[in-house]
C-alpha positions as CSV (number, residue, x, y, z in Angstrom):
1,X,-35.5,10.1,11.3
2,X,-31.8,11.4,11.1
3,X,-30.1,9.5,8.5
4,X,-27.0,7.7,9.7
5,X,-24.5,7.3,7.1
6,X,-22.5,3.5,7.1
7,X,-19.6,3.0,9.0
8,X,-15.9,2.9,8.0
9,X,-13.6,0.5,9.3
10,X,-10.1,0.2,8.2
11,X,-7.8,-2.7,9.9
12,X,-4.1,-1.5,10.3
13,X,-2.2,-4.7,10.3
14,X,1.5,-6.0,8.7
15,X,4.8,-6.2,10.4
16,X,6.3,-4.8,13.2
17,X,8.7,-2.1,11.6
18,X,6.6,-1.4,8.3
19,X,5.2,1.9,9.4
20,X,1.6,0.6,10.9
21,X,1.8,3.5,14.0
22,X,3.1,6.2,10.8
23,X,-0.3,4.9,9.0
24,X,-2.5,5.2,11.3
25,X,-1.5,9.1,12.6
26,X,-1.9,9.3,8.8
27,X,-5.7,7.6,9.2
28,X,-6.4,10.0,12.5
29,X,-5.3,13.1,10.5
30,X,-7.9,12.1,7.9
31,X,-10.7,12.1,10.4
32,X,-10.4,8.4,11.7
33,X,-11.4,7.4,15.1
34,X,-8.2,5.3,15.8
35,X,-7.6,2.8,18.2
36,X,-3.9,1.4,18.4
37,X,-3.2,-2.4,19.3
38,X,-7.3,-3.2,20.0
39,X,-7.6,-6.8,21.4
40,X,-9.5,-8.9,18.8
41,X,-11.8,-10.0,21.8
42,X,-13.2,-6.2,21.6
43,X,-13.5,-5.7,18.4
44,X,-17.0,-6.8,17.7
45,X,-18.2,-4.7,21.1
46,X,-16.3,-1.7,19.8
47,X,-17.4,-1.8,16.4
48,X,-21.4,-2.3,17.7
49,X,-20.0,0.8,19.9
50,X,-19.3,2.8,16.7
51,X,-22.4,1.6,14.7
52,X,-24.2,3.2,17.6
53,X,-22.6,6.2,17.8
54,X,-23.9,8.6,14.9
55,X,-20.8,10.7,15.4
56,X,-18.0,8.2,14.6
57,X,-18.7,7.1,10.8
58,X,-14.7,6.5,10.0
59,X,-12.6,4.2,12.3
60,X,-9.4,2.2,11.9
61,X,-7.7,0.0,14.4
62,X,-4.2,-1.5,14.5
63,X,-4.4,-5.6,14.8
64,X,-1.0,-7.3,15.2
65,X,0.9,-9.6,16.9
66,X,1.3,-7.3,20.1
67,X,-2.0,-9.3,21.1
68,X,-0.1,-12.2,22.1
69,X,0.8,-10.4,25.0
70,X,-3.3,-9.9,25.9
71,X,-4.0,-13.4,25.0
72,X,-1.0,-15.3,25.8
73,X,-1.9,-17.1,22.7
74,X,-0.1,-17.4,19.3
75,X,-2.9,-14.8,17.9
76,X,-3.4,-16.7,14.9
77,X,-5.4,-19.9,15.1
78,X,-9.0,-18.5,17.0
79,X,-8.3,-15.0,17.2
80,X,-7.6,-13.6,13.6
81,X,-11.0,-15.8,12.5
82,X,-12.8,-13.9,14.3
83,X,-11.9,-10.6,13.5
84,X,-12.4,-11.2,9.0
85,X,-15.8,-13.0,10.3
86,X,-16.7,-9.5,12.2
87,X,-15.7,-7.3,9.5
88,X,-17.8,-10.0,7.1
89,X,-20.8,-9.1,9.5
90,X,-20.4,-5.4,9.3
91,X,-20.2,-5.5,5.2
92,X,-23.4,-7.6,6.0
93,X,-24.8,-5.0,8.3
94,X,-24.2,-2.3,5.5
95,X,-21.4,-1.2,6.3
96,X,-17.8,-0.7,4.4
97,X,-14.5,-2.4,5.8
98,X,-10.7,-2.8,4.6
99,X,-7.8,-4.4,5.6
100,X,-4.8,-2.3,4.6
101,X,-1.7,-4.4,5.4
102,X,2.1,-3.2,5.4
103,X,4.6,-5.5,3.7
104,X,9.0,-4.6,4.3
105,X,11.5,-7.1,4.1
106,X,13.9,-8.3,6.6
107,X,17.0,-6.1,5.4
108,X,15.2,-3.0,6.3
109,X,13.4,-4.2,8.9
110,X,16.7,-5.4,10.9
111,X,18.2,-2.5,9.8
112,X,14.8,0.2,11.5
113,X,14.9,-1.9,14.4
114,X,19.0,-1.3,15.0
115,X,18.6,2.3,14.3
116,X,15.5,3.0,16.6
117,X,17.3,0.8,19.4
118,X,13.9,-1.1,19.9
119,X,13.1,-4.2,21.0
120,X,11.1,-6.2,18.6
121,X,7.4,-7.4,20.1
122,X,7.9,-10.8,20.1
123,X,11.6,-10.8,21.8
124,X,10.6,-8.4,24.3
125,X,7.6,-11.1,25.1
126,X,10.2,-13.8,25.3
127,X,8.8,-15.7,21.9
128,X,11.6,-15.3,20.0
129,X,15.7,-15.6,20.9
130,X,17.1,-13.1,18.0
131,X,15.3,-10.1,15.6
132,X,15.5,-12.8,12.6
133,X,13.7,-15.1,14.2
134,X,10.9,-13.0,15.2
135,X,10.5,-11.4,12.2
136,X,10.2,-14.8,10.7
137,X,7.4,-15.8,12.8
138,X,5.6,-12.6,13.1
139,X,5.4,-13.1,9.0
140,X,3.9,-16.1,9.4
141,X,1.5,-14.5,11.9
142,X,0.1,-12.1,9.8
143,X,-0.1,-14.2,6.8
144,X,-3.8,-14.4,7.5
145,X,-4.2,-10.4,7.3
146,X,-2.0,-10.2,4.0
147,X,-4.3,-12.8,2.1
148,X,-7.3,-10.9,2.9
149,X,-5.8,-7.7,2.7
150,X,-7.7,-4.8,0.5
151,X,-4.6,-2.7,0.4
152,X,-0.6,-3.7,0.8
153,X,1.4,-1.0,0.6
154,X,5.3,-2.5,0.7
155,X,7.6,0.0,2.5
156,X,10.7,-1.3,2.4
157,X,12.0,1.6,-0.4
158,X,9.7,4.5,0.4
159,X,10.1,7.4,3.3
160,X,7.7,7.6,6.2
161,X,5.9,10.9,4.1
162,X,5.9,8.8,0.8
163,X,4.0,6.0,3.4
164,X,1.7,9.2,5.0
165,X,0.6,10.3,1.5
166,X,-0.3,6.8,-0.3
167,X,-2.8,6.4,3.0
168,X,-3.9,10.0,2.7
169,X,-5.1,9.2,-1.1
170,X,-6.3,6.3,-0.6
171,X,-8.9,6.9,2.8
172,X,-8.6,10.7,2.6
173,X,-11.5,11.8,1.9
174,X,-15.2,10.3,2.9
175,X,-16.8,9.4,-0.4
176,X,-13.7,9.6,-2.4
177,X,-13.3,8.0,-5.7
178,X,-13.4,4.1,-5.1
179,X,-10.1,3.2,-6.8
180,X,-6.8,5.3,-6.0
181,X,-4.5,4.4,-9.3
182,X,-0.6,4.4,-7.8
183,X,2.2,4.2,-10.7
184,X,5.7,3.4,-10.4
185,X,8.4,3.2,-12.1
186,X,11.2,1.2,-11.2
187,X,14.6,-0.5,-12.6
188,X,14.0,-4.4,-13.0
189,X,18.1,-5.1,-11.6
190,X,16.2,-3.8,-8.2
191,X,13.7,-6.4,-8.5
192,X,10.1,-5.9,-9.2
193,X,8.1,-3.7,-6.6
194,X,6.1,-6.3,-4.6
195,X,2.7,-4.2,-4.6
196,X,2.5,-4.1,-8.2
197,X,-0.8,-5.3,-9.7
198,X,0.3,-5.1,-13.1
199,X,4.1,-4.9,-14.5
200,X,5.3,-3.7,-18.0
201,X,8.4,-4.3,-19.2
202,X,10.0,-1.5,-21.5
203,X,13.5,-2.6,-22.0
204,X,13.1,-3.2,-25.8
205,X,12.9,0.4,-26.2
206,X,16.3,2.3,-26.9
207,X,18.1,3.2,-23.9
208,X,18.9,7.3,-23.4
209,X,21.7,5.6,-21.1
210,X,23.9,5.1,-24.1
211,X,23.6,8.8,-25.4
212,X,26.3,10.6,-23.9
213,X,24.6,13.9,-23.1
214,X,21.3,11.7,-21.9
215,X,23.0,9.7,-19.6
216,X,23.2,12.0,-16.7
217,X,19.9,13.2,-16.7
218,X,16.2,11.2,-16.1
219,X,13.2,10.6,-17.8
220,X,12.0,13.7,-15.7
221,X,14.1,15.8,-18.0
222,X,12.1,16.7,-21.5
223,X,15.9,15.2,-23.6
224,X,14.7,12.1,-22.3
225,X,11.1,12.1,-22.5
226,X,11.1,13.2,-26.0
227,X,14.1,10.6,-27.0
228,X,11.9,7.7,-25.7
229,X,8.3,8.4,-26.9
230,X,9.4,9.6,-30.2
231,X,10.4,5.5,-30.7
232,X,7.3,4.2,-32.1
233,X,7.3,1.0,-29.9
234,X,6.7,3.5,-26.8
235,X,3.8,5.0,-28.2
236,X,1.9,2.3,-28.9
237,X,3.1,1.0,-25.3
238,X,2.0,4.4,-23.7
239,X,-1.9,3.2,-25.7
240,X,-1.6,-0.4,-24.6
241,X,-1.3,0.6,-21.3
242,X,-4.0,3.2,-21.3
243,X,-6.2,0.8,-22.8
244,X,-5.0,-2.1,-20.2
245,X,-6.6,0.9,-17.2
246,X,-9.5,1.9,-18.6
247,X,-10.8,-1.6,-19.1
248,X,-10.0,-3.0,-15.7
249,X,-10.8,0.2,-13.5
250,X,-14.5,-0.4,-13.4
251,X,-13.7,-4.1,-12.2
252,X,-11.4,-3.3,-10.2
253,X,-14.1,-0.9,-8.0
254,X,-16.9,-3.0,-8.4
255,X,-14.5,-5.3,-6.7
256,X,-14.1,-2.9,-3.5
257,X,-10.2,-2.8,-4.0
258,X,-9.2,0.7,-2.9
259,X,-6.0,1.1,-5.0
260,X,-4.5,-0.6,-7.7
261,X,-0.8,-0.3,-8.7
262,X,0.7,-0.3,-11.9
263,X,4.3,-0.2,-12.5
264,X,6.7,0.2,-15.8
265,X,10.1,-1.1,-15.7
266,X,13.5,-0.9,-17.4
267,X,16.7,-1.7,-16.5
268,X,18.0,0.8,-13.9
269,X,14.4,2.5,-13.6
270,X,15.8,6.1,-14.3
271,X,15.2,7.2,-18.0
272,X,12.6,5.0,-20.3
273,X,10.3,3.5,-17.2
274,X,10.4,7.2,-15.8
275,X,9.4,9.2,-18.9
276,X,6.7,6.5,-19.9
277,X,5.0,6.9,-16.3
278,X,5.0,10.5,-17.0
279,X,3.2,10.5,-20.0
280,X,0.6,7.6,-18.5
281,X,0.1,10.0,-15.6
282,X,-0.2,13.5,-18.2
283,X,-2.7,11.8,-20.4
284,X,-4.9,10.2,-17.8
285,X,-5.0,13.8,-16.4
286,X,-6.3,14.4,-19.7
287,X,-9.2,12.4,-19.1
288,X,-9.9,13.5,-15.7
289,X,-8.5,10.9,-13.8
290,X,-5.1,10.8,-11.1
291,X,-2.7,8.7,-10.3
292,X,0.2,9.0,-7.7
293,X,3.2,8.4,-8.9
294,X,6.4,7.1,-7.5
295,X,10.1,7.0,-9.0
296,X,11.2,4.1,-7.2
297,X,14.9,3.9,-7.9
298,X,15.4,7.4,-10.1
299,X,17.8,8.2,-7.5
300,X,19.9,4.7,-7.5
């Protein structure tokens, strides 16, 4: 008897404008068997479809609230229900499912939805009068999808290819590591990035900003690195943190999350949050394990 490996589901959900269509291209390039805007009513046919089917082990779908317009209901009350207690039966069946949900807020949504010239879903369905007001209640929508989500990926700050890569490490790869460790650093008068599972603040340290021939560099740049962990607060901040991942990794995958994110703040999120990450990222190389990394607001 040919052995049938477990099926894959990933559920594309979040807000119109967050990147779900640049997501799940990203999921199809990785060998996903995508299906864009499936009715919930068909999603416990399809997925007994692809249990049947021996050659489609990966598939993601997109689940919003475009299905309003197919059930000429609000899309929250029966219908999204159903579709956690379908994924619940597949996990029951043996199989593996994940709900990666995209987050953005309103600024830059408004702002994609002027510049692509787009109508949003629920004002071109006649739900809501203005783009505030359906952005408001399509967040209320998908409340139900961000609560069980496995994965939220926030995109109000990061490019369409920094949004392609985080998917492609995170479902790549068929029997890829369980966890995919992202770190950020970022600058706390930005506000703190909304996917972060665990925040450190590093503004005790001494700022490079007030060094005259520091200031105009990063904590890319080995001045600055070398100014900030030769302070003996960093380095036993760059061990604290270390010891903070390697305890709570194995929890976190025995959990089934698919990423965790940890993120290192100071003030303007250029010099000390930068060079710290850096050093995280170098010595968890060291013991053979990655991270993606993102420089939120280097640039700012």
């Amino acid at each position: 008897m040919t052995h049938v490996a477990p099926l894959q589901v990933v559920v594309v959900s979040g807000l119109s404008g967050s990147g779900k269509s640049v997501a799940l291209h990203a999921l199809e390039d990785a060998g996903f068997y995508c299906v864009d805007n499936l009715p919930t009513a068909l999603l416990a046919p399809f997925l007994e479809l692809a249990e049947a089917n021996e050659h489609v082990r990966r598939t993601a779908v997109a689940i919003d609230v475009r299905e309003r317009s197919f059930t000429g209901s609000d899309a929250s009350d029966e219908d999204w229900p159903r579709v956690f207690a379908d994924l619940a039966g597949l996990d029951q069946r043996g199989g593996k499912t994940s709900v990666l949900f995209l987050d953005c807020d309103e600024d830059a949504l408004v702002t994609r939805f002027k510049t692509s010239r787009r109508p949003h879903p629920l004002v071109a369905q006649g739900v809501a009068q203005t783009l505030g007001e359906a952005i408001a209640r399509e967040r209320t929508w998908v409340a139900p999808f961000r609560q069980e989500a496995t994965v939220v990926i926030d995109t109000t700050t990061i490019t369409v290819h920094d949004l392609r890569r985080r998917v492609t490490a995170i479902y790549g790869e068929a029997g890829a590591q369980g966890v995919v460790l992202h770190l950020c650093s970022f600058g706390f008068r930005n506000g703190i990035p909304p996917e972060a599972d665990f925040v450190f603040d590093v503004r005790f340290l001494d700022n490079p900003y007030f060094v005259n021939n520091l200031r105009g560099l990063s904590g890319l740049d080995g001045e600055v690195a070398r100014f900030v962990q030769d302070q003996p607060l960093a380095e036993r901040m760059i061990a604290h943190v270390l010891e903070v991942l390697v305890d709570i990794m194995p929890a976190v995958e025995a959990e089934g999350r698919a990423s965790l994110t940890l993120a290192i703040g100071c003030t303007g999120g250029r010099h000390r949050s930068v060079a710290l990450i850096e050093e995280v990222r170098r010595r968890l190389a060291e013991r053979g394990l990655t991270a993606q990394v993102l420089h939120r607001d280097i640039a700012r």
